[in-house]
C-alpha positions as a Markdown table, in Angstrom:
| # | Residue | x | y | z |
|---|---|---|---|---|
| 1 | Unk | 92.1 | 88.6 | 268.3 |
| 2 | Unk | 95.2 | 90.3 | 267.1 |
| 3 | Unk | 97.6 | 88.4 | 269.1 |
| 4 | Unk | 95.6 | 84.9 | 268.0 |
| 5 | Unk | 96.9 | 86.4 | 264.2 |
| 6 | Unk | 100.3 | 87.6 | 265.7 |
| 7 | Unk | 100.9 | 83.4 | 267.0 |
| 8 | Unk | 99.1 | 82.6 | 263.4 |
| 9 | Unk | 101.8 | 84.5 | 261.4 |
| 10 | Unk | 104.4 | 83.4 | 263.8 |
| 11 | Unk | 104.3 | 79.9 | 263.5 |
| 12 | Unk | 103.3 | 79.8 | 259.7 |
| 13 | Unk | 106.5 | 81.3 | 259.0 |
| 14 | Unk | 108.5 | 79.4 | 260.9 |
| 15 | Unk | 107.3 | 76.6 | 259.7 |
| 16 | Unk | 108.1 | 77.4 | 256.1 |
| 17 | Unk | 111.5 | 78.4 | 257.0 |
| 18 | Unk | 114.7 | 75.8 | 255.5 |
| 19 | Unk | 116.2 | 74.1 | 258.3 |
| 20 | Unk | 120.1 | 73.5 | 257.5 |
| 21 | Unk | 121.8 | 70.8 | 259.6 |
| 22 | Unk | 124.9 | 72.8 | 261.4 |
| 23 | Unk | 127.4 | 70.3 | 260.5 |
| 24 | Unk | 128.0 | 67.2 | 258.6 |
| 25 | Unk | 129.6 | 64.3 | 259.2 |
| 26 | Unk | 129.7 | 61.7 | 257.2 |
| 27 | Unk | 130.6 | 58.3 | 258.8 |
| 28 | Unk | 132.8 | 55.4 | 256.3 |
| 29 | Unk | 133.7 | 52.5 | 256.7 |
| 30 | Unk | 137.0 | 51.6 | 255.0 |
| 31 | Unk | 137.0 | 48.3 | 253.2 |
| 32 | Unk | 140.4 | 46.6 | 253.9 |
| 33 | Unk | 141.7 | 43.5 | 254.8 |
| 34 | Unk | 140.7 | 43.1 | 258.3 |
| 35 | Unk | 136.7 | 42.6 | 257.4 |
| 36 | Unk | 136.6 | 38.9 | 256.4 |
| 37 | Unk | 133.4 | 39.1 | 254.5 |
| 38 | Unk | 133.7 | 35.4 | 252.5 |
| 39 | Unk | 134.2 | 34.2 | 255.9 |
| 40 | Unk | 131.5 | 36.0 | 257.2 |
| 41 | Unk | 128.6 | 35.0 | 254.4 |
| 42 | Unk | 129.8 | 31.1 | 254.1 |
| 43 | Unk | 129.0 | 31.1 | 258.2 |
| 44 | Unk | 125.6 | 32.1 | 257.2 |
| 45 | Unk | 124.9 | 30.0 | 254.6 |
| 46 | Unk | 126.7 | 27.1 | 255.7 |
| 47 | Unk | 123.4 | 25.5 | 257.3 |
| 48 | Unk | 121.5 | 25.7 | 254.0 |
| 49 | Unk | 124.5 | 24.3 | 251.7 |
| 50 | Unk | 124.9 | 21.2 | 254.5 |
| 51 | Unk | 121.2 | 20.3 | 254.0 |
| 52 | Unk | 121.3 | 21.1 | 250.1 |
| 53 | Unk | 124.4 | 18.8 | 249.9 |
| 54 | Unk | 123.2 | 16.2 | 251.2 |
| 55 | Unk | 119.7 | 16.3 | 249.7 |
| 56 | Unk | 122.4 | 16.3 | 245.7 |
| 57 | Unk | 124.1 | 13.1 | 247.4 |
| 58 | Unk | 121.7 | 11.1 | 248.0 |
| 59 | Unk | 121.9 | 8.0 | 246.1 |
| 60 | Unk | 118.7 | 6.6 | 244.0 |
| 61 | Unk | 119.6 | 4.0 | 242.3 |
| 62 | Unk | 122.7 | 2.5 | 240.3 |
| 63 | Unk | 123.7 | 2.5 | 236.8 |
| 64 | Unk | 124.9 | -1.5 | 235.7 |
| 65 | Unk | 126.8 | 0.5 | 233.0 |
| 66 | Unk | 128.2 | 3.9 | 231.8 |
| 67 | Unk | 125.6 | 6.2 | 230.4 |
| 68 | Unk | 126.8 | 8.6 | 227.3 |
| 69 | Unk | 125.0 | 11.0 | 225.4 |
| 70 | Unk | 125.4 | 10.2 | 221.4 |
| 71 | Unk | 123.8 | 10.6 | 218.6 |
| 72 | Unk | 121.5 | 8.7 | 216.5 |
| 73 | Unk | 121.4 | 6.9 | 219.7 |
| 74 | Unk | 123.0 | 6.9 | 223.4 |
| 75 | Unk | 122.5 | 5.1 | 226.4 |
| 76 | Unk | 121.6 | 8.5 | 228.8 |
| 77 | Unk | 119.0 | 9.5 | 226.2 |
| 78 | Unk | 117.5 | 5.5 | 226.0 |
| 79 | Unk | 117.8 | 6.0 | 229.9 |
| 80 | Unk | 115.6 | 8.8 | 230.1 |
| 81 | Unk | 112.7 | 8.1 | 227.8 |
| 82 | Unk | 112.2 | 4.7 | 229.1 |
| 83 | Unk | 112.0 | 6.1 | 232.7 |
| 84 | Unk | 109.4 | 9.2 | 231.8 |
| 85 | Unk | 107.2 | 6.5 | 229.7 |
| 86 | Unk | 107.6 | 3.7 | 232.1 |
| 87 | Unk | 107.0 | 6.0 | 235.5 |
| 88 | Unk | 104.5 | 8.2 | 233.5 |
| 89 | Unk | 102.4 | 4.6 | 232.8 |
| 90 | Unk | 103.0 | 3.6 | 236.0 |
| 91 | Unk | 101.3 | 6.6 | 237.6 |
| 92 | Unk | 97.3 | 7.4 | 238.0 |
| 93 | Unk | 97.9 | 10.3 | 235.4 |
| 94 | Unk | 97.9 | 7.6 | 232.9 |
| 95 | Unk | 94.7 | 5.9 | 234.1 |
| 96 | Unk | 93.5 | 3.7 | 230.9 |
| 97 | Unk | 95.2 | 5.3 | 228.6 |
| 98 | Unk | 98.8 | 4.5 | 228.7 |
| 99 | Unk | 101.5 | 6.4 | 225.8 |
| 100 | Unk | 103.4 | 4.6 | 223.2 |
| 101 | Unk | 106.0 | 5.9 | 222.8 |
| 102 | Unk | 108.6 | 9.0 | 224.5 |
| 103 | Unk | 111.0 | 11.3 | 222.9 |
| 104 | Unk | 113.5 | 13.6 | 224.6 |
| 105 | Unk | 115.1 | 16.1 | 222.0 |
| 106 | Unk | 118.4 | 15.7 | 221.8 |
| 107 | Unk | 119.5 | 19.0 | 223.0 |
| 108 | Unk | 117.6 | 18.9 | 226.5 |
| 109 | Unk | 120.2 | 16.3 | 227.7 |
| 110 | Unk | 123.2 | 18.5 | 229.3 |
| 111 | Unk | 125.7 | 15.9 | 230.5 |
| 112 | Unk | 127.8 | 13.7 | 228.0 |
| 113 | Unk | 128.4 | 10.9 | 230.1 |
| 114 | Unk | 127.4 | 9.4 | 233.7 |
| 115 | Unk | 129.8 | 6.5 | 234.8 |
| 116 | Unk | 128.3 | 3.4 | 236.0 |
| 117 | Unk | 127.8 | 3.2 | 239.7 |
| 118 | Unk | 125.3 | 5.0 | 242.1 |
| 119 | Unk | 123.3 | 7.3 | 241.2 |
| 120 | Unk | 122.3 | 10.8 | 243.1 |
| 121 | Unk | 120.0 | 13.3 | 242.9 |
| 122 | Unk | 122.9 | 15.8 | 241.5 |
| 123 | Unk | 123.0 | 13.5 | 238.5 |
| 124 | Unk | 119.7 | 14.1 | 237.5 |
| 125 | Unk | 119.8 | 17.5 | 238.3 |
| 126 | Unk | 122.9 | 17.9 | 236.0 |
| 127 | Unk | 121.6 | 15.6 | 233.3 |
| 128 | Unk | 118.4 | 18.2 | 232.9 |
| 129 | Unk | 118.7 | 20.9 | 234.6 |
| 130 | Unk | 115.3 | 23.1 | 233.3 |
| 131 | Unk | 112.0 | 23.2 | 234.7 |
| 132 | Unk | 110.3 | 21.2 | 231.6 |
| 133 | Unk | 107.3 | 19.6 | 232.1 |
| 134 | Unk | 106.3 | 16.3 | 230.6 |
| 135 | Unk | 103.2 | 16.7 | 228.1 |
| 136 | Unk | 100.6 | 13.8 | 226.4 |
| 137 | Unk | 100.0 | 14.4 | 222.8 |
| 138 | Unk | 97.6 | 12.6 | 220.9 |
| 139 | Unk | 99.3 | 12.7 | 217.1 |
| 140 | Unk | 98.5 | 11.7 | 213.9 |
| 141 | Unk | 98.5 | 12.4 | 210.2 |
| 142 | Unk | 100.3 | 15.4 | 209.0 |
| 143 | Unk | 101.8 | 16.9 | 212.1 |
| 144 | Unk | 102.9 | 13.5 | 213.2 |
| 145 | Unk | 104.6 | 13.0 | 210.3 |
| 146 | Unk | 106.4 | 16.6 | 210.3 |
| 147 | Unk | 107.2 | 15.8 | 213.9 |
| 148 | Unk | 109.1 | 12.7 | 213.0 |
| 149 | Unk | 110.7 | 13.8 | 209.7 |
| 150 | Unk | 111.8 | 16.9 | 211.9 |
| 151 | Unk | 113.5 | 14.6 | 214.4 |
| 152 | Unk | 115.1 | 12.4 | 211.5 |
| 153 | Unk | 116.7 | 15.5 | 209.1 |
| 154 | Unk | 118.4 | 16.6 | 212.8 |
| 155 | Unk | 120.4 | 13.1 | 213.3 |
| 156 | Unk | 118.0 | 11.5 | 215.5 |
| 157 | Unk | 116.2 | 12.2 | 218.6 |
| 158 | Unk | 116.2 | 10.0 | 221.6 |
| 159 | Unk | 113.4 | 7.3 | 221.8 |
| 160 | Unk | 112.1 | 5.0 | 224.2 |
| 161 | Unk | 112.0 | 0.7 | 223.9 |
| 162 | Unk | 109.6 | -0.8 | 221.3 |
| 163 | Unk | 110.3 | 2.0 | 218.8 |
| 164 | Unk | 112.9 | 1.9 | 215.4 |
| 165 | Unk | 113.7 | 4.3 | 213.8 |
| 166 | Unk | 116.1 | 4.4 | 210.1 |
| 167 | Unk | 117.3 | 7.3 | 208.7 |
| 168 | Unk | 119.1 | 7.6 | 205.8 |
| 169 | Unk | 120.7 | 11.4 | 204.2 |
| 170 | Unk | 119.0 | 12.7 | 207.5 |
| 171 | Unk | 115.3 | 11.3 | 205.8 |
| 172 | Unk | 112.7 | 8.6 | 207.6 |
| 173 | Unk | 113.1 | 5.7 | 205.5 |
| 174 | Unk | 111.1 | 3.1 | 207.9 |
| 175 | Unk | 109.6 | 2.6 | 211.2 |
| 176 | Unk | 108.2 | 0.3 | 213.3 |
| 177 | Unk | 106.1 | 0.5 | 216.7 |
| 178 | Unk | 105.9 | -2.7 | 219.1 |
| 179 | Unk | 107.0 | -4.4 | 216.2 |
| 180 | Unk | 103.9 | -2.9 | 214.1 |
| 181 | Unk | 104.7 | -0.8 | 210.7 |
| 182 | Unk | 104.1 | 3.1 | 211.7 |
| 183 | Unk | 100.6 | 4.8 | 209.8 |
| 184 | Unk | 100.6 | 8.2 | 209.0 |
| 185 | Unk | 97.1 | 7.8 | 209.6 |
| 186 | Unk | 96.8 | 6.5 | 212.9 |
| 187 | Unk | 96.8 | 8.1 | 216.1 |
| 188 | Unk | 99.6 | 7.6 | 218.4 |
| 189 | Unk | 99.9 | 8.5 | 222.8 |
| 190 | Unk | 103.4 | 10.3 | 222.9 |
| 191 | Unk | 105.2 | 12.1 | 225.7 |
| 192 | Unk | 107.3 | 15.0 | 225.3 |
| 193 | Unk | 108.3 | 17.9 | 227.1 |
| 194 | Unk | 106.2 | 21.1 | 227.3 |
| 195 | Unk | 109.3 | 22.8 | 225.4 |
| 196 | Unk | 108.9 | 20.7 | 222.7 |
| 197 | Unk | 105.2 | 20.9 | 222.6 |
| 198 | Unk | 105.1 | 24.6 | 222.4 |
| 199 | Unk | 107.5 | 24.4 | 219.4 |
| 200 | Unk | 110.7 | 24.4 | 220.6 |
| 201 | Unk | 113.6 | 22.8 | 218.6 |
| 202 | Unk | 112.1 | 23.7 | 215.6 |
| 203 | Unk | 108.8 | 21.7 | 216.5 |
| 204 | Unk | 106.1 | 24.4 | 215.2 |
| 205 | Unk | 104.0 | 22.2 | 214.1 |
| 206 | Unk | 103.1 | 21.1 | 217.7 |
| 207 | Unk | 102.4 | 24.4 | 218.9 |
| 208 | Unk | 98.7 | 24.6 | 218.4 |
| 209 | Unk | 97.9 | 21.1 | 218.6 |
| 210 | Unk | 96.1 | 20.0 | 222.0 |
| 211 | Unk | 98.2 | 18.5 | 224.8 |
| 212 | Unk | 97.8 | 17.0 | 228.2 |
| 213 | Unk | 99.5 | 18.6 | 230.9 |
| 214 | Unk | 100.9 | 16.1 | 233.4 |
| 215 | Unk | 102.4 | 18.8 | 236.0 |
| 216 | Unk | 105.4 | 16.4 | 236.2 |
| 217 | Unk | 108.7 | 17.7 | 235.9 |
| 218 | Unk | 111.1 | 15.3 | 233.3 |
| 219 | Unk | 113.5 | 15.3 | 236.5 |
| 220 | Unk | 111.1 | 14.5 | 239.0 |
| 221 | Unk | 110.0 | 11.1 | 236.6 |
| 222 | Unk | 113.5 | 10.3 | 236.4 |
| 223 | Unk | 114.3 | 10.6 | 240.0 |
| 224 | Unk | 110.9 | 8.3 | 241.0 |
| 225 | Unk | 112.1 | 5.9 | 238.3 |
| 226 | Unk | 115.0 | 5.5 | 240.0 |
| 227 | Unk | 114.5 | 5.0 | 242.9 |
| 228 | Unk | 111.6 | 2.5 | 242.3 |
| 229 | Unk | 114.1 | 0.5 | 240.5 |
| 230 | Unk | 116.4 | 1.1 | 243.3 |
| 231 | Unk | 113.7 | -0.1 | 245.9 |
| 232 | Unk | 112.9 | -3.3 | 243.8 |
| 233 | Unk | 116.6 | -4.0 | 244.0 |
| 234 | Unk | 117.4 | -3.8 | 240.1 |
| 235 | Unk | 120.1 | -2.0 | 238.1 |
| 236 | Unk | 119.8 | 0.6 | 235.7 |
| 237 | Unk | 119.8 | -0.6 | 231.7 |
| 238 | Unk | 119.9 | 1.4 | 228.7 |
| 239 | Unk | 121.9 | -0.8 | 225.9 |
| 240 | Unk | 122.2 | 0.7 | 222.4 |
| 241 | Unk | 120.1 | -1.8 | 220.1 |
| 242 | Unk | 119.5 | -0.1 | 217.1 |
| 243 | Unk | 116.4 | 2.1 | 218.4 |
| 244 | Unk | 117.6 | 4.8 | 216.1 |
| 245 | Unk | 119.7 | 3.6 | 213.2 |
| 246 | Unk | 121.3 | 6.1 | 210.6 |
| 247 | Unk | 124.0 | 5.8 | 208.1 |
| 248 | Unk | 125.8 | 9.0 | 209.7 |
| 249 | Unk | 126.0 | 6.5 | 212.6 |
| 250 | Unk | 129.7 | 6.7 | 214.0 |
């Protein structure tokens, strides 16, 4: 019994004991010249940037003219709203209810110009470069209104086809729908951006009303638009025709 205490005490207070390393040697590397490191991490990369490359290059379709971004009205912000209504009306999302009408605010458009020619992926990419979704609203009365008075004190807001739009001292003075005089009081199918709809730009007075959620990026309806008109063999148009007119016009 007294030598089962004797191993007891033994190893209990060896085991509490502080065990010090004997010596320490620290090993460094020194960072110099010789160690090629840009070298090293474009090697390992360089198989993801070849497929990523030319995935941006492809080409989708062709612009018949140069695209610019201007403001009451360009031909890159005509280009886009006509392609997220026309592919969004196209598409099952739509059903039997197709929208009227598409804005894009102003500021979501981040290149000033595309040249005419092909077009690739990179351009639309570039051209809107967030992760926005494209939302259905149904609007009317008063927060329709605020919506488009909000859009005419800031210049002007891209638009797609079968809208006009005047603005005079940054005010909506008239506008027409398919060639039918706007109502306040009416209801109207529009497409926006989630961005907007949750009151971005200066847009509260969307936040709270009901929406649709398509689950469609903006970028992803531009690239299918493209290349649909790319597979039906027809060029890219967005003319300026007076969609938005304003007498701060250029």
């Amino acid at each position: 019994m007294r030598y089962l205490l004797f191993v007891f005490v033994f190893l209990t207070a060896a085991c509490s004991r502080q065990r010090i390393p004997s010596q320490y040697e620290p090993n460094t590397t020194e960072i110099n010249g010789e160690i090629n490191s840009k070298a090293s991490i474009e090697s390992l990369i360089a198989p993801y940037k070849e497929g990523l490359d030319a995935e941006m290059n492809a080409v989708i379709g062709h612009f018949a003219h140069d695209m610019y971004k201007k403001r009451p009205e360009g031909e890159l912000g005509n280009f886009m709203c006509d392609a997220v209504l026309e592919q969004y009306n196209r598409s099952s999302v739509a059903g039997d209810a197709p929208a009227q009408m598409c804005f894009m605010n102003y500021g979501g458009i981040r290149v000033q110009h595309i040249p005419a020619g092909d077009i690739t992926v990179g351009n639309m990419f570039q051209l809107m470069p967030f992760e926005n979704e494209v939302v259905r609203m149904e609007l009317t009365g008063e927060p329709l209104l605020a919506f488009l008075e909000k859009t005419a004190a800031s210049g002007g807001w891209p638009v797609s086809k079968g809208v006009e739009m005047n603005i005079e001292n940054r005010q909506l003075t008239a506008m027409t729908i398919n060639g039918q005089a706007f109502h306040p009081t009416k209801t109207y199918s529009i497409l926006l951006s989630d961005y907007v709809a949750n009151g971005g730009d200066g847009m509260a007075m969307l936040k709270e009303m009901p929406r649709e959620n398509t689950g469609v990026k903006v970028r992803d309806y531009l690239i299918a638009y493209c290349k649909y008109k790319q597979s039906i063999g027809e060029e890219i148009r967005a003319d300026v025709k007076g969609r938005v007119v304003s007498d701060e016009a250029n």
